[in-house]
C-alpha positions in Angstrom: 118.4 118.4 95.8 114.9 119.3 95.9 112.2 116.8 96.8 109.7 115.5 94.4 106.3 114.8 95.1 104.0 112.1 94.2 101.7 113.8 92.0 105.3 115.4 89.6 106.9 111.8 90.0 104.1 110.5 88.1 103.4 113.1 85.9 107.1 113.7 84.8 106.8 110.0 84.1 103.8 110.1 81.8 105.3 113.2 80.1 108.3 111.0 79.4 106.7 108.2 78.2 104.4 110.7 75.6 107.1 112.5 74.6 109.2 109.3 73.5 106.1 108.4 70.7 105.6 111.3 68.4 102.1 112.6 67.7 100.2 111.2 64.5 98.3 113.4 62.7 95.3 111.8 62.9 96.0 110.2 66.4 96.6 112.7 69.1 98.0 111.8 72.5 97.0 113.2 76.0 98.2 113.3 79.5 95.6 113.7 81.6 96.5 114.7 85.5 93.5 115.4 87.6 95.8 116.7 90.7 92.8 117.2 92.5 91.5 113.2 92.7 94.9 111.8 92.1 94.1 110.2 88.5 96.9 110.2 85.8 96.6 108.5 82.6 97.9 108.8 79.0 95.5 108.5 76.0 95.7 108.1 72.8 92.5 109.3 71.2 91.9 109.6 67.0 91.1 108.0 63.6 92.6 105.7 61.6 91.0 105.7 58.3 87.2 104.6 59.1 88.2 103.1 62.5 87.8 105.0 65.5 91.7 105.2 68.3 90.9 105.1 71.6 93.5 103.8 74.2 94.4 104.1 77.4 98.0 102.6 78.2 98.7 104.0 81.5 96.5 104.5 84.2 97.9 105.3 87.5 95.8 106.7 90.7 97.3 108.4 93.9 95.4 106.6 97.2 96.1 106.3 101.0 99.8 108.0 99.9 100.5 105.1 97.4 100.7 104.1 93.5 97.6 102.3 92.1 98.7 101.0 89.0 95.4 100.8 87.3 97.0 99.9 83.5 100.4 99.9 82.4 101.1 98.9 78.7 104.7 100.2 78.7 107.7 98.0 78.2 109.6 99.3 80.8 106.9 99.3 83.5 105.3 101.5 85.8 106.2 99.9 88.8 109.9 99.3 87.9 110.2 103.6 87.2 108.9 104.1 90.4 111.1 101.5 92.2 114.3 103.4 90.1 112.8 106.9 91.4 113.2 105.6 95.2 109.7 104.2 95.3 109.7 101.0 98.2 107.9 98.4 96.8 105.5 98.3 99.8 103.8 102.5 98.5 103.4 100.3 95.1 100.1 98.9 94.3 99.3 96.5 91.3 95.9 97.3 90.3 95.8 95.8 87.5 95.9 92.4 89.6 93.5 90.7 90.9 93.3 91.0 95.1 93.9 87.4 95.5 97.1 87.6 93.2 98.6 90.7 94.8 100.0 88.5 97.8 102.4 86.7 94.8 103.6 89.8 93.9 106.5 91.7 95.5 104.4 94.7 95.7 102.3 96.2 98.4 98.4 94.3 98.7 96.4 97.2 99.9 
């Protein structure tokens, strides 16, 4: 079995995630992987009537060899795909967290 690397294990679960909610024709979706910098989000960018769609529902950046979780509106959870992947908890980082509430999580701190 081939090895997966950080950068496709988060990508292939963005791509997953966008692919299970169809596009709208006014509301587009993108996947945005800067491989470069380690930034991967999903957008959803558009118009709805007279009211400008702009969202960002996952946000996940690649530092120091682990997973920021920067924003993570999904049901399932970020954290818990990663963990199912073969993630350890301590390469998971909740970023969305304060740094003082980290240390009540089961995930890493820093």
């Amino acid at each position: 079995m081939a090895t997966i690397t950080y950068q496709q294990l988060i990508q292939n679960i963005i791509q997953d995630y966008a692919a299970q909610h169809p596009q709208d024709n006014n509301i587009e979706t993108q996947v945005i992987c800067d491989t470069q910098n380690h930034h991967y989000l999903l957008l959803y960018v558009g118009w709805e009537e007279e009211k400008q769609v702009y969202g960002c529902p996952i946000h996940v950046d690649i530092k120091d060899n682990k997973f920021w979780i920067q924003r993570d509106f999904t049901e399932i959870g970020i954290a818990n795909q990663l963990l199912k992947a073969g993630v350890s908890k301590e390469k998971i980082i909740l970023g969305f967290r304060s740094p003082f509430n980290r240390q009540f999580t089961d995930f890493a701190v820093l």
